[in-house]
C-alpha positions in Angstrom: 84.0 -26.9 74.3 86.9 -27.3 71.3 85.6 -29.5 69.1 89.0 -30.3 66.3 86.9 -32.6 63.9 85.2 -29.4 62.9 87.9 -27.3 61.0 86.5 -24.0 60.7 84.2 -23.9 64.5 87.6 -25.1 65.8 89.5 -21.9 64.4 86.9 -20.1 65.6 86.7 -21.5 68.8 90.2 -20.8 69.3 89.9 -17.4 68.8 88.3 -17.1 72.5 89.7 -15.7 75.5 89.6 -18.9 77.2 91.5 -21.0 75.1 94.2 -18.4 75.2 94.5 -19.1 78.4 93.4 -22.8 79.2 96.3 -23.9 76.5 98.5 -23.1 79.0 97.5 -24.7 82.0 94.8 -24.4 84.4 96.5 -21.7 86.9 97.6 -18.5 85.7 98.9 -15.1 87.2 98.2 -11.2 86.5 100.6 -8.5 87.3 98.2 -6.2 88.1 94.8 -6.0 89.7 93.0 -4.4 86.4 94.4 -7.3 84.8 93.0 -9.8 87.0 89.1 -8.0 87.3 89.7 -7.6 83.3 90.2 -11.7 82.7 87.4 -12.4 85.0 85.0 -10.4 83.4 85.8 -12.0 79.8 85.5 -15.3 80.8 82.4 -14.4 82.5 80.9 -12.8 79.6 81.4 -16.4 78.1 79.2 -17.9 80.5 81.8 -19.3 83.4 81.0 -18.9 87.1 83.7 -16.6 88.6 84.2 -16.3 92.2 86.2 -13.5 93.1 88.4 -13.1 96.6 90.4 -10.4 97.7 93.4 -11.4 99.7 95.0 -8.1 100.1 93.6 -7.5 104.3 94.6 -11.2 105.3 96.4 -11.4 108.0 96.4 -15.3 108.8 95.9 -18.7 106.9 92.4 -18.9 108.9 91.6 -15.4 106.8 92.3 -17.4 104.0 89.9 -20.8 105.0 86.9 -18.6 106.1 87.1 -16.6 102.6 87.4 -19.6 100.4 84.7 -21.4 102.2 82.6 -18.3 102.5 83.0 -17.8 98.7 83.0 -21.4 97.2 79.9 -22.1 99.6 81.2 -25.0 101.7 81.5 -25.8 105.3 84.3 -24.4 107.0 85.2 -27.6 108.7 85.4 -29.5 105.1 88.3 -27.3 104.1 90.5 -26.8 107.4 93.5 -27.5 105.8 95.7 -27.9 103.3 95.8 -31.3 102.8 91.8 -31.0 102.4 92.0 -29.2 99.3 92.4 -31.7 97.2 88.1 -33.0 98.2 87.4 -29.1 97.8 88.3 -28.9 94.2 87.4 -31.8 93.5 84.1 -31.4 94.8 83.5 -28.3 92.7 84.9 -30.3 89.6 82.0 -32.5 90.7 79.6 -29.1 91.2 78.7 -30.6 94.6 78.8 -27.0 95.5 80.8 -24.1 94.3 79.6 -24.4 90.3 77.1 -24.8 88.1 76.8 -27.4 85.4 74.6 -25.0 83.4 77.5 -22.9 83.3 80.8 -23.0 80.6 83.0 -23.3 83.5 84.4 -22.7 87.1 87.2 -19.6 88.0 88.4 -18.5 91.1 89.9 -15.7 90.7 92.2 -14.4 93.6 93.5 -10.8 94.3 96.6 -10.0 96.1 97.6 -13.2 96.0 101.6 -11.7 97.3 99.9 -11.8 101.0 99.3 -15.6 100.9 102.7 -16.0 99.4 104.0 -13.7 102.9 101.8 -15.5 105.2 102.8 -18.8 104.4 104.6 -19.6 101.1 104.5 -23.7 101.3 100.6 -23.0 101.6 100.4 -20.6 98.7 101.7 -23.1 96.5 99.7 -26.2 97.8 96.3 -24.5 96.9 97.0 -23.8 93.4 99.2 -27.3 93.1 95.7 -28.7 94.6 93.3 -26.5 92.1 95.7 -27.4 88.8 96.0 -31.1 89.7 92.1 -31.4 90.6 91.2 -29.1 87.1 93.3 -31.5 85.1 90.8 -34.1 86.2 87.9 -32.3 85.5 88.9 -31.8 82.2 88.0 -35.4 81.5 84.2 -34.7 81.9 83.9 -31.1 80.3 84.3 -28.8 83.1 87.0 -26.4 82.1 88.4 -25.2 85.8 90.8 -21.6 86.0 92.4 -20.3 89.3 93.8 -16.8 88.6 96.1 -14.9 91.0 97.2 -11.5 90.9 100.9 -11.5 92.0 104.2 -9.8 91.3 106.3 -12.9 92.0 107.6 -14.0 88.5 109.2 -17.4 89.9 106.0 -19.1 91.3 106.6 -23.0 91.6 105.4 -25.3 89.0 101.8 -26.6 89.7 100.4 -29.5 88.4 104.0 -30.6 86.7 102.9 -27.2 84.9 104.8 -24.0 85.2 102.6 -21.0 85.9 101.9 -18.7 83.0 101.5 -15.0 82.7 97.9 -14.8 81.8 96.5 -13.0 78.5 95.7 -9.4 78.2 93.0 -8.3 75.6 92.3 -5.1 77.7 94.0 -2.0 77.8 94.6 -0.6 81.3 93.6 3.1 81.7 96.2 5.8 82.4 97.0 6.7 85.9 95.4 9.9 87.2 97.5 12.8 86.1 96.0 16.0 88.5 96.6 19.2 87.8 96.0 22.5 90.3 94.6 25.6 89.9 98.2 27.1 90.4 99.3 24.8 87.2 99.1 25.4 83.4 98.3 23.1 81.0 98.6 23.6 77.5 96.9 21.5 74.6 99.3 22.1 70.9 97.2 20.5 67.9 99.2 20.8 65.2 97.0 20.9 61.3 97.7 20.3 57.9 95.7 23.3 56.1 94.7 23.9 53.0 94.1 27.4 53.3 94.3 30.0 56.6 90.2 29.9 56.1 90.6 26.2 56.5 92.2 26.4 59.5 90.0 29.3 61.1 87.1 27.3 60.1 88.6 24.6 62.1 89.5 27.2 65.3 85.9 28.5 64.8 84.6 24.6 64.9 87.2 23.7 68.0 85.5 26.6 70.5 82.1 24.7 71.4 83.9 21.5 71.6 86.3 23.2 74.5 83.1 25.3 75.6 81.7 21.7 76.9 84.7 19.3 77.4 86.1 22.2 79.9 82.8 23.0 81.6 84.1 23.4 85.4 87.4 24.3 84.7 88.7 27.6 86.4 89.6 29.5 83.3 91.0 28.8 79.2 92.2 30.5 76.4 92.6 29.6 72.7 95.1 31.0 70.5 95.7 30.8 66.6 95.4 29.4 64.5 99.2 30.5 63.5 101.5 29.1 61.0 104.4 26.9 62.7 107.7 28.8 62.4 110.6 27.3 60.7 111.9 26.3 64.2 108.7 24.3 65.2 108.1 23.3 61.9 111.4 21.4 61.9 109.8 18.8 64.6 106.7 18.4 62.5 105.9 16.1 60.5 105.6 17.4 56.9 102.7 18.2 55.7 101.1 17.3 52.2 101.9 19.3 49.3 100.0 22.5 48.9 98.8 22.5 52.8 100.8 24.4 55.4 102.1 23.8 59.4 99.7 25.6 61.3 98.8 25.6 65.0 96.2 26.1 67.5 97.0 26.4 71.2 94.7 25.9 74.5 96.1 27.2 77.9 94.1 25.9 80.5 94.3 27.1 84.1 92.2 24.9 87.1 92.0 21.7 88.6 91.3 18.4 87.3 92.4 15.3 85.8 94.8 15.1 82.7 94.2 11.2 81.6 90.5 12.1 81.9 91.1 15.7 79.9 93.1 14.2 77.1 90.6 11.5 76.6 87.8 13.9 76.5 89.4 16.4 74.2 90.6 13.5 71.5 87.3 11.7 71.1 85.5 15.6 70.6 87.6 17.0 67.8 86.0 18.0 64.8 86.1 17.5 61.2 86.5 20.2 59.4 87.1 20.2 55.3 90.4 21.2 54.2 92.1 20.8 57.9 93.5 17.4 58.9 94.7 17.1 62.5 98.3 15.7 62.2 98.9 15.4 65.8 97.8 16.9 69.5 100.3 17.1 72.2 100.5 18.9 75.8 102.5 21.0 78.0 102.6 21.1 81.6 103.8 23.8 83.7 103.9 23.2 87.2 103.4 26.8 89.4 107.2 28.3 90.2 108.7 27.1 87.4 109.9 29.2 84.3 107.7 27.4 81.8 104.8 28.6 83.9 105.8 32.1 83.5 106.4 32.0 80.1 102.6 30.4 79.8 101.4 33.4 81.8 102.9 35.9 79.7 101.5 33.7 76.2 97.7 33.5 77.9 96.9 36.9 79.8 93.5 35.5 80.4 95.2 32.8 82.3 96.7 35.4 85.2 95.2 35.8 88.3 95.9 38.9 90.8 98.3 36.7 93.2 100.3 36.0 89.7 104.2 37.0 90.0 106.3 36.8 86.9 
């Protein structure tokens, strides 16, 4: 798999997601869930077998047995207990069952791994002290082996004589939902360097089909500008080239829907116009009863409904 007597395929081969993890030991953990699904899909992109369990809804260690052998695909009564899980791993190591020599490797990849830890902690440990001991061994005929566990706990036991290691992240995890009701306002602020005010109408002009489509369903939205930043808001800009000026467009948007999503949608459509960079975008939101969202209403008119009170 890493071959050192070949300089440059060995560089190369230590650029993969694997190694970054393997280096480190044969049992790793995720803080997160995303984290977890994220790792398993690289290292299945690069040929391994991963079986994936979800821990989260078990209530006993006899939740845990049945998944494993329901997953790994041997017989129940093989792997009873504990002390039987050092023949189950090292059967797989062996691909009696649970792997596939035509594969790179083996993972088992293990979500909400906190339960097992609450259910029975000595347990917890002796699976993945059973998995890194048995991997080791493996290791001595090719088959690279990889147990990863989602968990919070930052003080699991050493396994193997190894300590467990916070696995790599080459994946960034998406922003949380950020919803916003029809009662809200949210306000999109781009703020251009501009040549000229044609420049930046020509931009404004360019800007109104994009928000035509990316706001499709919402309830209502109004663009104003382009202006030229006063001396007040021009103070927390960033300065702009010489002979181009501070000027900004603004988007109130009234309805319901998601932020992350919006902001996402928005930033990959904006245009290119000549003569206009885009030196920034940022939002406002004003939640409904608050004095922000009165001072939206009275900056966006098309924004007020009938049941509006200042």
């Amino acid at each position: 798999m890493f071959d050192p007597t070949n300089r440059d395929l060995f560089n190369e081969q230590r650029q993969r997601f694997d190694w970054s993890l393997l280096q480190n030991g044969n049992v790793v953990r995720y803080d997160t869930r995303f984290q977890l699904d994220s790792a398993g899909n690289r290292l299945a992109d690069l040929g391994y077998l991963v079986h994936r369990i979800d821990a989260h809804n078990w209530t006993s260690l006899d939740d845990m047995y049945d998944a494993l052998a329901h997953t790994l695909s041997y017989q129940r009564s093989y792997g009873a207990s504990l002390a039987a899980f050092d023949d189950v791993f090292a059967d797989i190591g062996t691909y009696d069952f649970g792997s596939d020599p035509e594969t790179t490797g083996t993972v088992l990849a293990i979500a909400g791994f906190d339960t097992v830890i609450g259910i029975d902690a000595f347990t917890a440990h002796g699976i993945l002290n059973a998995f890194a001991r048995q991997a080791r061994l493996t290791a001595l005929y090719g088959h690279p082996m990889l147990c990863l566990v989602e968990s919070t706990a930052t003080d699991l036991e050493r396994v193997g004589g190894i300590k467990i290691c916070r696995g790599s992240t080459w994946d960034t995890e998406p922003d949380p939902p950020r919803p916003f009701r029809s009662t809200d306002i949210l306000e999109y602020v781009l703020h251009l360097h501009a040549e000229s005010d044609a420049a930046a109408a020509n931009y404004a002009a360019a800007l109104r089909p994009i928000l035509d489509e990316c706001l499709d369903g919402v309830d209502r939205w109004q663009i104003l500008g382009p202006t030229t930043a006063s001396v007040d808001t021009a103070r927390h800009l960033r300065l702009s080239p010489e002979g181009r000026q501070n000027m900004l467009i603004t988007v109130g948007i009234r309805g319901e829907g998601d932020q992350a999503i919006l902001d996402e949608t928005i930033d990959d459509a904006l245009p290119a116009v000549a003569g206009v960079t885009l030196d920034s975008m940022f939002t406002m939101f004003s939640p409904a009863g608050t004095e922000a969202h009165s001072k939206a209403l009275r900056k966006y008119a098309s924004l007020r409904c009938p049941s509006d009170r200042e």
